[in-house]
BALOBA-1460 file (C-alpha; in Angstrom, 3 decimals):
// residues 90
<rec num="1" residu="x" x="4.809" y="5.133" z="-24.298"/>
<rec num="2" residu="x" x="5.957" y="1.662" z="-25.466"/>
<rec num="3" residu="x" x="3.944" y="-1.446" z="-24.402"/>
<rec num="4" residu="x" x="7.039" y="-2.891" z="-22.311"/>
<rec num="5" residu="x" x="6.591" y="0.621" z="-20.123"/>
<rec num="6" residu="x" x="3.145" y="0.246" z="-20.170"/>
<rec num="7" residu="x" x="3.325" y="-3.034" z="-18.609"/>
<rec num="8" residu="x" x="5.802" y="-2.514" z="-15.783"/>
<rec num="9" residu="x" x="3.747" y="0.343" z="-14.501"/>
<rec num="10" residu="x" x="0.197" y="-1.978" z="-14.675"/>
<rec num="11" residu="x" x="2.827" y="-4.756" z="-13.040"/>
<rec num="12" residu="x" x="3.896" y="-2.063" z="-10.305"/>
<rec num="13" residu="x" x="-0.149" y="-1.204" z="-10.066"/>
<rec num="14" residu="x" x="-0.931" y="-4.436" z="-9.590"/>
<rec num="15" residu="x" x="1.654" y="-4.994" z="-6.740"/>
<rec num="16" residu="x" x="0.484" y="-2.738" z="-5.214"/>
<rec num="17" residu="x" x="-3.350" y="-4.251" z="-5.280"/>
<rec num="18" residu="x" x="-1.467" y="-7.204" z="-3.846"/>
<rec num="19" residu="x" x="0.340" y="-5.463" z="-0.555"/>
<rec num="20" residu="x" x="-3.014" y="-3.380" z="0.373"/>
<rec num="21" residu="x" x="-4.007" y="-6.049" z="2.416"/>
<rec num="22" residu="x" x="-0.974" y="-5.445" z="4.059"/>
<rec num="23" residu="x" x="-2.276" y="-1.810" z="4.914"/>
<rec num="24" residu="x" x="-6.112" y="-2.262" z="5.668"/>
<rec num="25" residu="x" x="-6.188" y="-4.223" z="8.460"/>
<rec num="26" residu="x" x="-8.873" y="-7.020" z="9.023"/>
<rec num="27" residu="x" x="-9.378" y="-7.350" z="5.423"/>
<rec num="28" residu="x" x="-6.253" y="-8.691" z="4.600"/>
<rec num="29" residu="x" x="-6.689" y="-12.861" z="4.773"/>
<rec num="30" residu="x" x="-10.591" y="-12.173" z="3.090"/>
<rec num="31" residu="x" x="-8.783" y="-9.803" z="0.479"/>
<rec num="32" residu="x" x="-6.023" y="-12.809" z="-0.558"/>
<rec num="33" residu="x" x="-8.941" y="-15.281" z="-0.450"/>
<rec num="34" residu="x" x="-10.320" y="-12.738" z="-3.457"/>
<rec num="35" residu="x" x="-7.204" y="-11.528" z="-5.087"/>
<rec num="36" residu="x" x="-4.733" y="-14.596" z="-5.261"/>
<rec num="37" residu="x" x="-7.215" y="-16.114" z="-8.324"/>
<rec num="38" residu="x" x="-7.806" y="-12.949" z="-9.787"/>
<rec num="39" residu="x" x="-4.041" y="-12.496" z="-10.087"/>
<rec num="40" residu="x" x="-3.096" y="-15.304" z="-11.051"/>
<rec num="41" residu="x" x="-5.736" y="-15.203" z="-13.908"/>
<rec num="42" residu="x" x="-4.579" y="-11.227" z="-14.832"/>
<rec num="43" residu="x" x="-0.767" y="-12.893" z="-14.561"/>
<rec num="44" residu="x" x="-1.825" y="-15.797" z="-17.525"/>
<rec num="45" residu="x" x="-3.155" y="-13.405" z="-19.622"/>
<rec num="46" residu="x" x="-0.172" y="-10.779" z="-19.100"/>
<rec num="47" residu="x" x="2.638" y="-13.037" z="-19.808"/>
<rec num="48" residu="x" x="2.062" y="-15.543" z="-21.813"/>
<rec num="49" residu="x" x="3.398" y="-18.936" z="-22.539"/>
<rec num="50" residu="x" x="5.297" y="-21.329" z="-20.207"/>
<rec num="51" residu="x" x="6.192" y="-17.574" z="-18.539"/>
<rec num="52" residu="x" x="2.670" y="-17.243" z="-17.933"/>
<rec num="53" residu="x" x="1.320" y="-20.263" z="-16.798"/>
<rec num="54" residu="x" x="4.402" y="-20.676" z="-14.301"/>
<rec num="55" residu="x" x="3.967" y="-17.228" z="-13.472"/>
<rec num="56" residu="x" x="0.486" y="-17.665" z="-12.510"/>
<rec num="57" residu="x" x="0.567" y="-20.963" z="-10.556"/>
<rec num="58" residu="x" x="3.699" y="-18.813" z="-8.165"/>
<rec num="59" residu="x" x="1.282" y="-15.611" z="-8.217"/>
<rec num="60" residu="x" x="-1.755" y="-18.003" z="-7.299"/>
<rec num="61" residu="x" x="0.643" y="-19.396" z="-4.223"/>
<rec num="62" residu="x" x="2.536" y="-16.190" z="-3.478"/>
<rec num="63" residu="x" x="-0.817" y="-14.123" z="-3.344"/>
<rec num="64" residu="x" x="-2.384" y="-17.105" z="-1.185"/>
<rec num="65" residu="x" x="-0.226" y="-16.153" z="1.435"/>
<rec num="66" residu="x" x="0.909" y="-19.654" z="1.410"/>
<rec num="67" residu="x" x="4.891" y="-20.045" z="3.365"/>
<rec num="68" residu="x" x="4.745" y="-16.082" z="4.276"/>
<rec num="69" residu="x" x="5.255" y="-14.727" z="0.759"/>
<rec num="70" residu="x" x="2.285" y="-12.230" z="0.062"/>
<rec num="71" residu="x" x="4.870" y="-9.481" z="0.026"/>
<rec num="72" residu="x" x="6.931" y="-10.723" z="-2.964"/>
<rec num="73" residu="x" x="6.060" y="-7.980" z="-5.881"/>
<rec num="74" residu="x" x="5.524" y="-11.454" z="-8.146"/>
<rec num="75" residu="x" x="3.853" y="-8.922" z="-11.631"/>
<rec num="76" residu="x" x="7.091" y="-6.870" z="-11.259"/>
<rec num="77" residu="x" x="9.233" y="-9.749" z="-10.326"/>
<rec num="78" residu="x" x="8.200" y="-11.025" z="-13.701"/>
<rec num="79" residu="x" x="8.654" y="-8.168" z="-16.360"/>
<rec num="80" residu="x" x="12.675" y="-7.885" z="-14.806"/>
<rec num="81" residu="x" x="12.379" y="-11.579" z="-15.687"/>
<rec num="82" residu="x" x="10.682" y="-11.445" z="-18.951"/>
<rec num="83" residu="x" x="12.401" y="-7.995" z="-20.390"/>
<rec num="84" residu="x" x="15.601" y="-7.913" z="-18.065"/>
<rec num="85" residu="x" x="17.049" y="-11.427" z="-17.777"/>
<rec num="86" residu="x" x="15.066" y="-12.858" z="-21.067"/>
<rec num="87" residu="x" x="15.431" y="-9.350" z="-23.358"/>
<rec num="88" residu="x" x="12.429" y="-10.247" z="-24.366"/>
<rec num="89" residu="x" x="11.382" y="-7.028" z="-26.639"/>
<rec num="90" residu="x" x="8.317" y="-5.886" z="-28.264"/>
């Protein structure tokens, strides 16, 4: 399995992580107080770069639940970015 495959399913994985607080009610705002620096650490050190560090200040804010948008899939949003639009290739 080639590493761009490799990291859209950890991005998908990791989306996921993001909308469980979604699912499991009354942990969800305590969750995003946990997971929006985590992600946006695990985002700088997936893409890196000016991809990266823009891509973790958005996760950081998107995860944060900050203007309604803890259900954007920001990992996977990302890789279409990074090996769709860019064709970035490894």
């Amino acid at each position: 399995m080639s590493r761009k495959i490799k990291l859209l399913l950890i991005s998908i994985f990791l989306d996921g992580i993001g909308m469980l607080s979604f699912v499991i009610s009354g942990i969800g705002e305590f969750s995003d107080i946990i997971w929006a620096p985590l992600a946006a650490y695990i985002t700088l050190k997936m893409f890196k770069g000016t991809l990266g560090k823009v891509g973790s200040i958005i996760s950081f804010i998107e995860e944060s639940g900050v203007f309604g948008t803890d259900f954007f899939p920001t990992f996977t949003l990302l890789w279409i970015y990074k090996y769709l639009i860019q064709k970035e290739s490894d």
